[in-house]
C-alpha positions in Angstrom: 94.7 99.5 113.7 94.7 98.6 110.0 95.8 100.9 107.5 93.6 100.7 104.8 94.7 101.1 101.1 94.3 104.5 98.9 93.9 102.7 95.6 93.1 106.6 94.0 96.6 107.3 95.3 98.1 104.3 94.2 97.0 105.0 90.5 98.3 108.2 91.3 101.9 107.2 92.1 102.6 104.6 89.6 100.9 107.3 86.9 103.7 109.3 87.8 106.4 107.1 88.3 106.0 106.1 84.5 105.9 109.8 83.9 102.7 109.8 82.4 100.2 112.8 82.7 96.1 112.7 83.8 95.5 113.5 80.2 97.2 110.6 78.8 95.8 108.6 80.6 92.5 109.9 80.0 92.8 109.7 76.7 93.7 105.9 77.1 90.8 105.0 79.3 88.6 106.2 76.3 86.3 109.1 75.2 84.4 109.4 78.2 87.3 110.2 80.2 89.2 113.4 80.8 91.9 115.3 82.6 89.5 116.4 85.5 87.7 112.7 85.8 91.5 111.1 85.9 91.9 113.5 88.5 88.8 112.6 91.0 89.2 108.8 90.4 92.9 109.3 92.0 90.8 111.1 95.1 88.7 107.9 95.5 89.6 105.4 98.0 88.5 102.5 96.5 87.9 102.3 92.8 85.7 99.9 91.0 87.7 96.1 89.6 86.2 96.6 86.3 87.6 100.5 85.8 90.7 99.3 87.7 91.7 96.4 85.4 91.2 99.3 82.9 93.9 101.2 84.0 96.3 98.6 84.6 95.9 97.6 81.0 96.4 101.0 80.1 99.7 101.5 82.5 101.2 97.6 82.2 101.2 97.5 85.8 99.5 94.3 87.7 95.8 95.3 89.4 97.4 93.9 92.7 99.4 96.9 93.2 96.9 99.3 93.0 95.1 97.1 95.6 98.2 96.4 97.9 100.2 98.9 98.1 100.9 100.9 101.1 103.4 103.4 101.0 104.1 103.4 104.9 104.9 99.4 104.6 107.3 99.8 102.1 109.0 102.8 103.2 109.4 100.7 106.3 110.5 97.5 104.8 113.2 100.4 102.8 114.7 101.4 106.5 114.7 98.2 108.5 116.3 96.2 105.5 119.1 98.9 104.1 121.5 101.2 105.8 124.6 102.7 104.6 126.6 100.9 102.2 124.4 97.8 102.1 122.8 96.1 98.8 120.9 93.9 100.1 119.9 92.9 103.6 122.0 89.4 104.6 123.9 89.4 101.4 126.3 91.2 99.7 124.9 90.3 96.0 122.1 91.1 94.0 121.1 88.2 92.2 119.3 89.8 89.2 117.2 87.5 87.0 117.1 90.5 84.2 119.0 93.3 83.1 118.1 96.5 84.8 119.5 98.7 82.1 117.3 96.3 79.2 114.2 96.6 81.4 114.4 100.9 81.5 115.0 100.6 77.5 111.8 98.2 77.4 109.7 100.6 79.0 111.2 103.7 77.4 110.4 102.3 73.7 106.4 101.0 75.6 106.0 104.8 76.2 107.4 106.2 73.0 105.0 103.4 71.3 102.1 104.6 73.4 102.9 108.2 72.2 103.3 107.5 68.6 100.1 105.8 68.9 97.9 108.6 70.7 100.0 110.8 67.9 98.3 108.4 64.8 95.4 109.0 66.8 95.0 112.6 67.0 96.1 112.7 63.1 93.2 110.7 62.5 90.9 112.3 64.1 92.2 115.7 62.5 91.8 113.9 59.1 88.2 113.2 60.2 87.5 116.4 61.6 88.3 118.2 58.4 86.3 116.2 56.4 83.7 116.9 58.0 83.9 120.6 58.1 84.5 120.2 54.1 
């Protein structure tokens, strides 16, 4: 039996695991979008390529993972590969190509960017807003 792939819940998870809210997002996606629509699109099972390239733009993650992942594989792949005290399954090294510790600054300073940007944003549309109430 194939398991199919929740692409709602996909969104879902990698929203969180970048520790960024439904409204965020929303606000992201454009002004069509809220907290509640952010919040039926991660019920849907699949979601359309054109919205979902949208929102990997928006989160900086590939659309592939929304479309392949499968939560049951990986936790599988996690138990048959690792068991206590192991690395790495047949090898005793990780051979990182990066810096784990530069990649968690990189996508701490992406998210403060992307929240000193929705901040300019809001000021502006405050600035806007009071003008035209003057």
């Amino acid at each position: 039996m194939e398991q199919k792939i929740h692409q709602g819940r996909n969104v879902k998870r990698f929203r969180e695991m970048l520790g960024i809210k439904q409204e965020a997002l929303a606000y992201d996606l454009g002004e069509d979008w809220n907290q509640k629509k952010i919040s039926m699109l991660e019920q849907k099972d699949v979601i359309e390529d054109k919205l979902l390239k949208q929102i990997s733009d928006s989160l900086k993650i590939p659309v592939e993972a929304f479309q392949n992942f499968d939560e049951e594989q990986a936790v599988n792949i996690i138990a048959n590969t690792f068991h206590e005290g192991a690395i790495a399954n047949n090898s005793g090294y990780i051979n990182c190509t990066f810096n784990p510790i530069d990649k968690i600054v990189q996508i701490h300073e992406e998210k403060i960017a992307l929240y000193e940007r929705m901040l300019k944003e809001k000021d502006e549309m405050m600035k806007r807003l009071e003008q035209l109430i003057k």
